[in-house]
N, C-alpha and C positions, 0 to 999 in steps of 0.2 A: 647378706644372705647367710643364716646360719649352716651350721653341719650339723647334722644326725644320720641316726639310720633308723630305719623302719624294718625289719625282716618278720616277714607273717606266715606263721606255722602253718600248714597245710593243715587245712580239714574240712572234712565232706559234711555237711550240713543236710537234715532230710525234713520238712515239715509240711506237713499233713495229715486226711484222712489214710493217706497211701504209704506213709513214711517207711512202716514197719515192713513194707513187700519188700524193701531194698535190705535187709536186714541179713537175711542170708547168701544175696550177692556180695554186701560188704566182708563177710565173715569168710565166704571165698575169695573175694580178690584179696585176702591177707592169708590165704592158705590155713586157714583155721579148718577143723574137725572135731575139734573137744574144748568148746569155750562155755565156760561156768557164770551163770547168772549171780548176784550179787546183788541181796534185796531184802529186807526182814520181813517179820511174820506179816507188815499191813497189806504186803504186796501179793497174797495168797489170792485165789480166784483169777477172776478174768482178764486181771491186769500180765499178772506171769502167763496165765496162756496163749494171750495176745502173744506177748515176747517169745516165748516158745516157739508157736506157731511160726511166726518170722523168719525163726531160727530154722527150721526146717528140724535135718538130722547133728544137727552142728551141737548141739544143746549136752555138755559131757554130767553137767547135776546143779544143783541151785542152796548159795551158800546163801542160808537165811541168819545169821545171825551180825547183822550190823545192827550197828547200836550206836545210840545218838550221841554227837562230837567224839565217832572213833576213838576209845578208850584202848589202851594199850593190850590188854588181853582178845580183844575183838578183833584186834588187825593181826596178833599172832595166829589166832583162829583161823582167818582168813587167809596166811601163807600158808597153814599145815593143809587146809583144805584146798589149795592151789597144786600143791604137792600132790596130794593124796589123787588127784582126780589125772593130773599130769594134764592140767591146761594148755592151751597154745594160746588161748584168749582170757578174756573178761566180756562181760555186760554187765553192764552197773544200770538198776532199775531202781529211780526212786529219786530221793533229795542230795544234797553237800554229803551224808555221812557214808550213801551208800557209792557214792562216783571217790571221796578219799577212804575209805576201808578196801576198796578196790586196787586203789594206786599204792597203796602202803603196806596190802598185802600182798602188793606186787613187784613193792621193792623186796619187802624179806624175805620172800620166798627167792629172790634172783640175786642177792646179795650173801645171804644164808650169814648172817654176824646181828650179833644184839641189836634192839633198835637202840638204843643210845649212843652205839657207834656210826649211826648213820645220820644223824641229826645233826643242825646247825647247834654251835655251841657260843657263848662267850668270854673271852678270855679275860685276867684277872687285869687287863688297862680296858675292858668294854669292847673289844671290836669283837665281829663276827667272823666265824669261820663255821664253811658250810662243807662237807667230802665230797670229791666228786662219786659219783654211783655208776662206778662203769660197768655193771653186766648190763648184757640184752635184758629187755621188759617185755612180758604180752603187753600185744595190741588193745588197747581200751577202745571201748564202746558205748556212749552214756546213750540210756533212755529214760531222760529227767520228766519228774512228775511235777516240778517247783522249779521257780526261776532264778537257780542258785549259778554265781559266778565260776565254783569250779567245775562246770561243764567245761572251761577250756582253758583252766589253771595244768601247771604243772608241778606244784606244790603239793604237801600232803602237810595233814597238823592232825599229831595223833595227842591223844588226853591223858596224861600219868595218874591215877586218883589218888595212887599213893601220897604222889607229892604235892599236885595243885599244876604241874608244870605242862604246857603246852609245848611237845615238841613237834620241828619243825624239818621236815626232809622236803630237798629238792631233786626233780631229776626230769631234761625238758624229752627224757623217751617214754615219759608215761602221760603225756597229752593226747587225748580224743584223739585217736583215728576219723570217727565219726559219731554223729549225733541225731538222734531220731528223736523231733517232738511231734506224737500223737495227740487228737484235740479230746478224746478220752481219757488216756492216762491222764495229762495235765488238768484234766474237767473233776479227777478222783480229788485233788489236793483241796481240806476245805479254805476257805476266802483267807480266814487267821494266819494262814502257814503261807501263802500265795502272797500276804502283803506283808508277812515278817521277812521270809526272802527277796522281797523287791524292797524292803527299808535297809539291808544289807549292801545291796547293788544300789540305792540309792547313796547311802555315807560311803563308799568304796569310789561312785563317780565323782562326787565332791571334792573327796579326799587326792583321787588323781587330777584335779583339775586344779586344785592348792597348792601340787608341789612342783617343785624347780625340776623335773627329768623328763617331760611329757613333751612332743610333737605334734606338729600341726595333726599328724593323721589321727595318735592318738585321742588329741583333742576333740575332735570331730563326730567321734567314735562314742567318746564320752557324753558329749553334750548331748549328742541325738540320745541317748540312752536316759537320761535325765528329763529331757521333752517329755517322752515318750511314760516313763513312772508318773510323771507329775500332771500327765494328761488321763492316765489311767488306773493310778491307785486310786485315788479316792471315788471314783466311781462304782457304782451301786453292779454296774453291769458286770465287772470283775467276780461277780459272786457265780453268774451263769453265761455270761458272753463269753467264747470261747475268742473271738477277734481280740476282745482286750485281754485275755488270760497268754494268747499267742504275743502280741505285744508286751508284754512282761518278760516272756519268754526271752526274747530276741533281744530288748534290754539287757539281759543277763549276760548275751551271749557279747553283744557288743561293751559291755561295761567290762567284760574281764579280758576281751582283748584289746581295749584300750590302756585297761589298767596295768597291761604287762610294761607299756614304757612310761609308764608313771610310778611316783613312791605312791607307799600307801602314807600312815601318819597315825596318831593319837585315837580315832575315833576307832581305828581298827584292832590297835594294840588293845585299848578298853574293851572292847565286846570280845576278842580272845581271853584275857584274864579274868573275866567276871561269867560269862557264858558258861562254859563246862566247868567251873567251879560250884556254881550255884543253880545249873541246870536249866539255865534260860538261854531263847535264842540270841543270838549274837546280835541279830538284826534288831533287836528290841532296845536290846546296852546302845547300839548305834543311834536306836533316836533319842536315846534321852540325853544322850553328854554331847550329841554333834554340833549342836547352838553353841554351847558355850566352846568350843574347841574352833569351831570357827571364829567365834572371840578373841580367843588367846594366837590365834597364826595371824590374826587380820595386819597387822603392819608387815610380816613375812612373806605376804600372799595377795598383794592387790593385785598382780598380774591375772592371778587365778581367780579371784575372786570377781574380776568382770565376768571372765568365761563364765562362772555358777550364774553371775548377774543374770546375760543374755540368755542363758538356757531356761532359766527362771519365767523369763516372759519379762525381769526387770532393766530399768536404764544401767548399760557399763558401769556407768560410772557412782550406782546404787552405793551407799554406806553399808559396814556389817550390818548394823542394827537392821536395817531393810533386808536384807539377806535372811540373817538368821530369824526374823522375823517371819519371814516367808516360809519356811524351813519348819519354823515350830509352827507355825499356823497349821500348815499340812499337817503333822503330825498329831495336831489334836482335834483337827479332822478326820484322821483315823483313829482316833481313840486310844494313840499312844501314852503309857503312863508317863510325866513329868519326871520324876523321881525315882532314884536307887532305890529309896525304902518303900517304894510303890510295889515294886517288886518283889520288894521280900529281902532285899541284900544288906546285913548287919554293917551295921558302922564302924564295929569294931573289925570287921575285916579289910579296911580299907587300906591300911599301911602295909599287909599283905600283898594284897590287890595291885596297888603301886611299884611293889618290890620286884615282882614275878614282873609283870609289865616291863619293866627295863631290859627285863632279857629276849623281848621280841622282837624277831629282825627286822620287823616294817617300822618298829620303831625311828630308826634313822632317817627314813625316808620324811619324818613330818618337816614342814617348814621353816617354821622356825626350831632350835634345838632345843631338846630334853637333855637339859645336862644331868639331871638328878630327881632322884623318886620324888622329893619334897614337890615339885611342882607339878605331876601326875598327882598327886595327895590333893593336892590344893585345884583341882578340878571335880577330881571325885566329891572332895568337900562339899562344891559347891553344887554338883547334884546331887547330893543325896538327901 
């Protein structure tokens, strides 16, 4: 019998036609009266007034200016306007950028110090060092439009554009209080954005099911989430079924709290480094290099690599090539581009690409080890 532990964060989950009547019960049982929405300009109309309305009198103003893969100046934005309004909350309305512009302007503003002194950093022998972030945090609130994992992360990944560098703040007091998914809001997101974030929670289930830190519960957690994309992304009905769009959903929600006792690895380090550098979703970088990534871990990861098997619908004891196989077949099922230059991502930025990469903390977590950029190079090589 092995040892682990399991410890699962509290949070109140709401989904339905009704989700949002509970919206301003949750905002009172946290003693809130001045909690600020958190949404950009797509969110204007009937979607913020739904959210309003929820809100009752609790609603203190509505910071529209997130901006996709939270850029460093967006999330300063977002603590000054935290400040200004003298929050007690958050509602984060929308996709990943508008639930971490929220947490990260929610660290700065409670931390009040640069964000570069709040980031994990790398030291000059490679290990990681993260601070801890010990003020009090407002209470978060997500009302996701897309089926993005960080509904129930506690991580934040702000974008430097100055530098190319993705930084990385942790702090487990800015996790979902609670979560409200409406079959309307989620019905606004179109099908493109709906199956690029479930191709992200798809390589992020993988990638936890590959590596050596995961539990049976985790497991469990994962695989069902995997079924469940692989039974409803490529379906046609995802474009106006709200059951398979809610199923997306609920993947997300299970994929990222599986994936908290699992590493992440390589497919996710790639889609952070090449994503807000080049302005693509992350989940797109994921399908194209996850074939071969599960190539390169396959003698590191046959444990994991049944779990993907069975979840797949394949035999245990499936080879990679039948895996990734499977893997890319789906993906060009949905009409995932093959390649980096597909995309539009120069070749000549790839040694870049590889170098940045080495300094992401999920790095460590792949299965087998990345001792050095040259072998991130020589994957990129091989997709692009």
């Amino acid at each position: 019998m092995r040892s682990f532990q399991h410890i699962t964060p509290p949070l109140r989950l709401f989904s339905g036609p009704d989700s949002l009547e509970f919206l301003g019960r949750e905002l009172e049982r946290l003693g809130s009266s001045r909690a600020v929405i958190f949404t950009g300009p797509w969110a204007r109309g009937p979607m913020l007034d739904a959210v309003r309305s929820g809100m009752g009198t609790r609603c203190a103003g509505v910071f529209e200016g997130v901006v996709a893969h939270s850029p460093i100046e967006s999330v300063v934005a977002a603590a000054e306007e935290l400040k200004r309004r003298s929050a007690d909350a958050v509602v984060a309305l929308g996709g990943g950028s508008s639930i971490v512009t929220a947490r990260a302007g929610s660290i700065l503003a409670a931390e009040n110090r640069d964000v570069r002194s709040l980031c994990t950093t790398r030291d000059a022998e490679g290990k990681l060092h993260s601070p801890k972030l010990l003020a009090p945090k407002l209470p978060q609130l997500i009302v996701p439009t897309t089926p993005t994992t960080a509904m129930v992360k506690a991580g934040s990944a702000v974008f430097d554009p100055a530098t190319g560098e993705r930084l990385a703040m942790y702090d487990p007091k800015t996790r979902a209080h609670a979560i409200f998914i409406h079959p309307e809001l989620i019905r606004s997101s179109p099908r493109s954005l709906m199956v690029s974030a479930s191709l992200n929670t798809f390589a992020m289930a993988i990638e936890g099911l590959m590596s050596r830190t995961g539990d049976p519960i985790a497991d469990a957690l994962l695989m069902h989430a995997l079924r469940l994309l692989v039974e409803r992304m490529p379906s046609k009905a995802l474009d106006d079924d709200l059951d398979a769009r809610g199923d997306v959903m609920l993947a997300a929600v299970l994929c990222g709290q599986g994936s908290d006792y699992a590493a992440a690895g390589i497919t996710t380090v790639l889609g952070h480094a090449i994503g807000a550098r080049f302005h693509l979703d992350n989940g797109l970088i994921n399908a194209i290099v996850l074939g071969h990534v599960l190539r390169f871990n396959a003698e590191a990861a046959a444990a994991g690599l049944a779990k993907i098997a069975a979840a797949l619908g394949l035999a245990s004891d499936a080879p990679v090539s039948a895996i990734a196989g499977k893997v890319e077949a789906l993906f060009e099922q949905l009409g995932v581009p093959q390649r980096l230059r597909d995309v539009k991502v120069p070749r000549d930025a790839l040694p870049d690409v590889a170098a940045h990469a080495m300094g992401d903390w999920f790095l460590r977590g792949n299965p087998r080890p990345v001792r050095e950029a040259a072998e991130l190079r020589q994957i990129l090589d091989d997709v692009w």
